[in-house]
C-alpha positions as CSV (number, residue, x, y, z in Angstrom):
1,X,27.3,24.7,12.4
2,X,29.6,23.1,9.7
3,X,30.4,25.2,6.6
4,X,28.3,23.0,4.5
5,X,25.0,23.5,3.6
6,X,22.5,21.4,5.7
7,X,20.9,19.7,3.4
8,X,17.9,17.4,2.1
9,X,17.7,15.1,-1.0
10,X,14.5,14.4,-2.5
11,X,15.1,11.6,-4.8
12,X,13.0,9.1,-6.8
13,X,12.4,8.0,-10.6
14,X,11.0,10.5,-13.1
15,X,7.7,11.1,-12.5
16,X,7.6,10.8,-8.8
17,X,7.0,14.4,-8.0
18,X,10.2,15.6,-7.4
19,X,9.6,18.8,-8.3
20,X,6.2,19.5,-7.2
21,X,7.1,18.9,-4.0
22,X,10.4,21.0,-3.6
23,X,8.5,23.6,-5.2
24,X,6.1,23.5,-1.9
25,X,8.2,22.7,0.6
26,X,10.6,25.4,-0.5
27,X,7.4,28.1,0.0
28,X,7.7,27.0,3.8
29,X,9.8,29.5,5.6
30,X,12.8,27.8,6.8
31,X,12.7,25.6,3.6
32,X,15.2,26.5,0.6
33,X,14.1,25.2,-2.7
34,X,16.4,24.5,-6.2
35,X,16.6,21.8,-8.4
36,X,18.9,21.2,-10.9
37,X,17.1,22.7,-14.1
38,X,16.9,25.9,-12.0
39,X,20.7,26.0,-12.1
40,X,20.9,25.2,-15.8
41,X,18.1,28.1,-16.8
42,X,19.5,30.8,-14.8
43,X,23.6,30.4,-15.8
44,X,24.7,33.2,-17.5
45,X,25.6,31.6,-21.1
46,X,28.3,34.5,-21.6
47,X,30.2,33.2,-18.8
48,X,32.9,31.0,-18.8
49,X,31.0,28.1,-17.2
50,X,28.0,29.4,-19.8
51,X,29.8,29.0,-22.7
52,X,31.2,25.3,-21.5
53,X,27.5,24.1,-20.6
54,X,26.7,25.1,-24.8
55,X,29.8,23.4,-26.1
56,X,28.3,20.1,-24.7
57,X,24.8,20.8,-25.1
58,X,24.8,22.0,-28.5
59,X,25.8,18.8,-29.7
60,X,23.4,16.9,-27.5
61,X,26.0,15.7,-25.0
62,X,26.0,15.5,-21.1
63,X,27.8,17.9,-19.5
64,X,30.9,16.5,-17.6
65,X,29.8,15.9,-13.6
66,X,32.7,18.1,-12.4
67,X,31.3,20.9,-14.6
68,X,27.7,20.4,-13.4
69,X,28.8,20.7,-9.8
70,X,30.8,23.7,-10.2
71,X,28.0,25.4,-12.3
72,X,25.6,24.7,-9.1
73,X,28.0,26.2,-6.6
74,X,28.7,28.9,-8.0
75,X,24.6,29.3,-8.4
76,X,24.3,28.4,-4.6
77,X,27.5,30.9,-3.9
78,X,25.2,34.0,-5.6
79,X,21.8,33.1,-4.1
80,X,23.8,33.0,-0.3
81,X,25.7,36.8,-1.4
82,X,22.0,37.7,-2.4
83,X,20.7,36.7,0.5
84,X,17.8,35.0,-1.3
85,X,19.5,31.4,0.7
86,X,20.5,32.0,4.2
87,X,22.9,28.6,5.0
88,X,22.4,29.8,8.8
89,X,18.6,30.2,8.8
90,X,17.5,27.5,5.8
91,X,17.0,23.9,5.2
92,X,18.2,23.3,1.8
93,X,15.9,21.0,0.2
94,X,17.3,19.5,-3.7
95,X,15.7,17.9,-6.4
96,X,17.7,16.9,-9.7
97,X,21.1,16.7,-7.8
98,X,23.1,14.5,-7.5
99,X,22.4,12.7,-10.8
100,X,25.4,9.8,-10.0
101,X,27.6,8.6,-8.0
102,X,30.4,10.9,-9.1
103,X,28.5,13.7,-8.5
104,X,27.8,12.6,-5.0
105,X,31.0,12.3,-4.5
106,X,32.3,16.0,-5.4
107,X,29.1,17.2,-3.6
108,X,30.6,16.2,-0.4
109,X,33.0,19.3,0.5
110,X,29.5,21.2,-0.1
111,X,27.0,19.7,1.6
112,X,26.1,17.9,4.8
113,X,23.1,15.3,3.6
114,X,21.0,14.7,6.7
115,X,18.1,13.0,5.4
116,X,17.1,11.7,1.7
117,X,13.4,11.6,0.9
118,X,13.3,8.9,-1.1
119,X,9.4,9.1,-3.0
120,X,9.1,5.3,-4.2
121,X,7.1,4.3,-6.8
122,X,5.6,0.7,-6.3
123,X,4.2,0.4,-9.8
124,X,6.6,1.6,-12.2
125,X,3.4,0.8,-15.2
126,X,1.6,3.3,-13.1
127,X,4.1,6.0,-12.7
128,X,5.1,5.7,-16.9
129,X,1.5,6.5,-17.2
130,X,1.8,9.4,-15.0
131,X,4.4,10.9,-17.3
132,X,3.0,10.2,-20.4
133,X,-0.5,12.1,-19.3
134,X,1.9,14.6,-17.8
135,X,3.3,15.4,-21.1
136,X,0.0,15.7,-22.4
137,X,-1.5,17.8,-20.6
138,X,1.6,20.3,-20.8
139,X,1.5,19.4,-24.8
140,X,5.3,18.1,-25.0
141,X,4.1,15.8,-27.4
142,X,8.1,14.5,-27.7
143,X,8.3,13.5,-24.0
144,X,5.0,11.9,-24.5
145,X,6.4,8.5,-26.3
146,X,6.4,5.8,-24.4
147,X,9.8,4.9,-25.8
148,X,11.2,8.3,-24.7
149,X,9.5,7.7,-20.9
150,X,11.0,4.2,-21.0
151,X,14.4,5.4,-21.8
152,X,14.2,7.9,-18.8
153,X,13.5,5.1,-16.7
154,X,16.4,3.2,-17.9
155,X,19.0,6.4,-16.9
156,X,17.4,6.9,-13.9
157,X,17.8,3.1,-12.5
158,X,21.3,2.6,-14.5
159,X,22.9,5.7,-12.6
160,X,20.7,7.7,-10.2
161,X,19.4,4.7,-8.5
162,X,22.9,3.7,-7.4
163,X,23.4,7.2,-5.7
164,X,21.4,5.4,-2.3
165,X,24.4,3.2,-2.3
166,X,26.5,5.9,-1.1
167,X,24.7,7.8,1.7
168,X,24.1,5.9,5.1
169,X,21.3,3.6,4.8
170,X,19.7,4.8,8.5
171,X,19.4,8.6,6.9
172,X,17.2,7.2,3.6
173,X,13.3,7.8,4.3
174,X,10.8,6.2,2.2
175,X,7.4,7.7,1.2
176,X,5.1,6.9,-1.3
177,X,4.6,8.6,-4.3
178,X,1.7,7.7,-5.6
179,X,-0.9,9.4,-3.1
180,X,-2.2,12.8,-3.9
181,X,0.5,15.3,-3.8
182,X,-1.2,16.9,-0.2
183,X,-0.7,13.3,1.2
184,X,2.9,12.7,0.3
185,X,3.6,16.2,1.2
186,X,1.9,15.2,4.8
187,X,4.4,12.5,5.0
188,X,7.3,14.5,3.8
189,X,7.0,16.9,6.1
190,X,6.3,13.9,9.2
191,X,10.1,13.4,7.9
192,X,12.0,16.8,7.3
193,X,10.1,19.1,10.6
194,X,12.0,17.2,13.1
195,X,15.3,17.8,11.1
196,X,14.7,21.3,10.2
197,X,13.9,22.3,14.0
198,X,16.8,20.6,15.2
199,X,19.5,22.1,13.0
200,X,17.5,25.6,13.0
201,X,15.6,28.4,14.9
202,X,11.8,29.0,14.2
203,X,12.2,31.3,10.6
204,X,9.6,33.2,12.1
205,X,10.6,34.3,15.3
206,X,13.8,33.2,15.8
207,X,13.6,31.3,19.2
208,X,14.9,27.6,19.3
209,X,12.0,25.3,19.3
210,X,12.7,22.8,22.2
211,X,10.9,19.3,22.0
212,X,7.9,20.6,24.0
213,X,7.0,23.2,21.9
214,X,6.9,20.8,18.7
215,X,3.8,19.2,17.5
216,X,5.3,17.8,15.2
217,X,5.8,13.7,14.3
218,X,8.9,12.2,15.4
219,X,11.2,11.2,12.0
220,X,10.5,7.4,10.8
221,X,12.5,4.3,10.8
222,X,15.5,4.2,8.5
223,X,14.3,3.2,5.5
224,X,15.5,-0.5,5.2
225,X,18.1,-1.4,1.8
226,X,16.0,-1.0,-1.4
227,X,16.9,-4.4,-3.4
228,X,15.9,-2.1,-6.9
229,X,14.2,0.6,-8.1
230,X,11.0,1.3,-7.6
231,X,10.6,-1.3,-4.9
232,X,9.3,-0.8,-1.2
């Protein structure tokens, strides 16, 4: 097995479940779960990398890509000496990361991308909704303006949309995002089964699970070239 981490993207526009859905799938045994505010809230801010990511964000400013990565390695390097990740025994599913291009780019050395979940959202209207009522609910008031949700949107399809562009278009799997979060999570999993029993024994028992024992779905069609965000 290569030395990098066999990995799944789940990727989509704010408000497309992202993280509700690593969060479940990375309750599955066999499944490995982080996204990249996970990184961010656990870094030890006395740390050299810590003190870096509060020189930028202090003043409101992006920390640089090459900074980001090397924060989330070195979180991936202590959750693998930890145990609490085993790269032999786990899918590793991740939400958040890559954010651009350049970031996909100095992710390669670390990870071998064999499928991207990408959770499309056919009525972008529909999905600023969802965010705003989101907000709400969770009384951030601030993330709650339309202008703010609008602005996200903008980011997301000005430099995370163009992160598709570099991954082979036959390993990019479209599902819907705007089921209820048990049916996307139905055809997530039609998706990322298949891959996780072929790179992996069952986390259970250990055996290899040969074809015949599987009941689960074979993996779709490649996803065909999204013309822009949001579409199908």
């Amino acid at each position: 097995m290569s030395n990098r981490y066999q990995t799944v993207l789940l990727f989509g526009a704010p408000g497309s479940g992202k993280g509700t859905q690593g969060k479940i799938l990375g309750s599955i045994p066999g499944f490995y779960h982080l996204s990249c505010g996970d990184v961010f809230r656990t870094l030890d801010m006395s740390s050299k990398l810590g003190k870096t990511f509060l020189e930028y964000s202090s003043k409101g400013l992006l920390v640089p890509d090459d900074v980001t990565i090397e924060m989330w390695h070195q979180n991936m390097h202590a959750r693998t000496v930890l145990s609490d990740y085993k790269p032999h025994a786990d899918l590793l599913v991740l939400d958040g990361i890559p954010r651009n291009a350049n970031q996909a780019n100095l992710l390669e050395k670390h990870l071998n991308v064999l499928a991207i979940i990408h959770l499309v959202c056919p009525d972008k209207e529909e999905m600023i909704k969802r965010l705003r009522r989101r907000a709400l609910k969770e009384n951030r008031v601030d993330d709650a303006k339309e202008d703010v949700i609008r602005k996200r949107w903008q980011v997301y399809e000005k430099e995370t949309y163009p992160v598709l562009d570099h991954y082979n278009p036959a390993i990019i799997r479209e599902v819907n995002a705007t089921g209820s979060p048990a049916r996307v999570l139905e055809h997530i999993l039609e998706e990322v089964v298949p891959i996780q029993e072929a790179h992996f024994n069952n986390p259970i028992t250990g055996e290899k699970i040969s074809p015949n024992k599987s009941s689960a779905k074979p993996a779709g069609k490649p996803a065909k070239k999204p013309a822009k965000a949001g579409a199908r």
